[in-house]
C-alpha positions in Angstrom: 5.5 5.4 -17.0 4.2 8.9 -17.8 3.0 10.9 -15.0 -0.9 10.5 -15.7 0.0 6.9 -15.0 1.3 7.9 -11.5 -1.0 9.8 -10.9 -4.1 6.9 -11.6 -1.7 4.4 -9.4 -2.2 6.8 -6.4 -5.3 7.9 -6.6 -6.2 4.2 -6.4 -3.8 4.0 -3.4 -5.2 6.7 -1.1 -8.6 5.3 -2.1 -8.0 2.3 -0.6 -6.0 3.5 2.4 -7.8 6.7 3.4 -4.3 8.6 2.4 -3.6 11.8 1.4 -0.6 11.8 0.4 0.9 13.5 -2.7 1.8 11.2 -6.2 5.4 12.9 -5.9 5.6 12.2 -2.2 4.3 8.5 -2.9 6.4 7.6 -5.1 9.9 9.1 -3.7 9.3 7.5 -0.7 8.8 3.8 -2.8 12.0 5.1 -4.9 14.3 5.5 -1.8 13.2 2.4 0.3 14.9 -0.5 0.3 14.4 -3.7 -1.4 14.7 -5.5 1.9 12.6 -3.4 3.7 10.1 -3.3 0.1 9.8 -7.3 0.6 9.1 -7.4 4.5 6.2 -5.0 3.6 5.2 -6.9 0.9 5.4 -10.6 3.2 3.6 -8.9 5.6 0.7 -7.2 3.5 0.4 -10.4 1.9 0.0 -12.0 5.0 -2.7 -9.9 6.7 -4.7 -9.9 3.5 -5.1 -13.8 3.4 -6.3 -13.8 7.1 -9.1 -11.9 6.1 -10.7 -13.8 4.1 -14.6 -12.2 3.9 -16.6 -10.4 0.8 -15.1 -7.3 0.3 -17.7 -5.4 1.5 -17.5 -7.1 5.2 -12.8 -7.3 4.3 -12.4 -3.7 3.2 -12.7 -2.3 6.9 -10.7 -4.6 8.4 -8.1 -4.8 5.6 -8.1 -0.8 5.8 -7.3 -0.6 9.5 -5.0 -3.5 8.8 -3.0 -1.3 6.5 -2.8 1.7 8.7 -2.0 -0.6 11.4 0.8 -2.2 9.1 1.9 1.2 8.2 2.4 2.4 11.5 4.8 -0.4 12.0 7.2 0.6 9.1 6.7 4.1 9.9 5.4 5.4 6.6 2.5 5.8 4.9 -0.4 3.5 4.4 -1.0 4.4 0.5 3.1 3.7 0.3 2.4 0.3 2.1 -0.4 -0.2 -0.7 1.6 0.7 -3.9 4.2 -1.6 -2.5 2.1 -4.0 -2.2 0.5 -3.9 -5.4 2.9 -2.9 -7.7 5.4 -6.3 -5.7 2.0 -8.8 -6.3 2.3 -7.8 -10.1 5.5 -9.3 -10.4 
């Protein structure tokens, strides 16, 4: 994946989360987390997302604070949470 790519997968990332964390910073943090760790995000994301189950205008609050909130827990940050997420569903 070439860095334009990168870049378009985090902008989408912070967009969604509020973040503003760097592409380079995003992804090094994905690249040196573990798979274990990667899944329990992943489970847990998953998880919150199906409980709120509203139009997305009325979800994207909620499922906003949700990933803060679910950040917080893992320590990192919510964009990270979200590009787990995302890039784990497209598997």
């Amino acid at each position: 994946m070439i860095n334009k790519d990168l870049d378009k997968f985090a902008n989408i990332a912070r967009l969604m989360t509020g973040s503003n964390i760097s592409t380079d910073e995003l992804f090094n943090k994905i690249k040196t987390m573990n798979e274990v760790t990667k899944e329990d995000i992943f489970l847990k994301t998953n998880s919150m997302l199906k409980k709120t189950n509203l139009p997305f205008d009325k979800a994207y609050p909620l499922v906003k604070k949700g990933f803060t909130n679910l950040a917080n827990e893992f320590d990192i940050d919510p964009a990270v949470l979200f590009q787990i997420y995302i890039t784990k569903l497209g598997k």
